[in-house]
N, C-alpha and C positions, 0 to 999 in steps of 0.2 A: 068942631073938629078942625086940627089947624092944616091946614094943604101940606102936602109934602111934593116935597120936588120930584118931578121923573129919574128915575137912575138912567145914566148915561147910553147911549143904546150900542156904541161901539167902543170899544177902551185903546185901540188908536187914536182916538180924538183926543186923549189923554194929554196934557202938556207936560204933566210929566214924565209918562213913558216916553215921548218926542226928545226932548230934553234929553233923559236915561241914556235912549237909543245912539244918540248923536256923539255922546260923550264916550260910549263904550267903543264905538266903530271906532272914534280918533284917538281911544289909547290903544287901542291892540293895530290902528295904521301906522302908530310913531313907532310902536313895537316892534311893527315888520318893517320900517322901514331901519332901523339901528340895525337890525339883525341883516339886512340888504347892504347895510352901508359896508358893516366889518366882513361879510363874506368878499363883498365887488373889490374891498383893499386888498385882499388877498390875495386874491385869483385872479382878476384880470386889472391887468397893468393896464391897456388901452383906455380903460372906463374910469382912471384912477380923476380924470378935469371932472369928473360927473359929481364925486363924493362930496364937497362943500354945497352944494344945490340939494342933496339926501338932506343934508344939518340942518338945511333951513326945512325943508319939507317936513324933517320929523316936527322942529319947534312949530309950526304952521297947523299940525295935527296936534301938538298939547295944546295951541290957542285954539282951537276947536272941539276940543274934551273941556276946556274951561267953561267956553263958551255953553255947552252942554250941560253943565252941572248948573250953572245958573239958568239958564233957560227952567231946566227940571226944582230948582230949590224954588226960585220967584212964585208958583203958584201956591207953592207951601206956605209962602207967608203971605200971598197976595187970598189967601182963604181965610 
């Protein structure tokens, strides 16, 4: 009879859901952070030096939703 592996005992452990996880948080932060940017243009003129430092923040959150997907794809093909 040929051995069968243990099933995983935690699905945290998972690299994929890790991956998943990382990637969902940094689109819905780049999300909130556009949606931050165009309200602060708006409404307050004092915070207006702050919004170019938001652009980079949001693009900083896409590199990190990328980084996520690969993270989460790589075991898919590393199995």
């Amino acid at each position: 009879m040929p051995e069968t592996q243990p099933a995983r005992e935690v699905l945290a452990d998972s690299r994929t859901l890790k991956g998943g996880g990382a990637a969902g948080v940094a689109t819905i932060s780049a999300a909130v952070i556009e949606v931050a940017q165009e309200v602060l243009a708006e409404t307050q003129t004092a915070i207006l030096p702050l919004v170019p430092y938001l652009d980079r923040l949001r693009w900083a959150f896409i590199a990190v939703a990328l980084f996520g997907i690969a993270v989460a794809i790589h075991p898919r093909i590393d199995d």
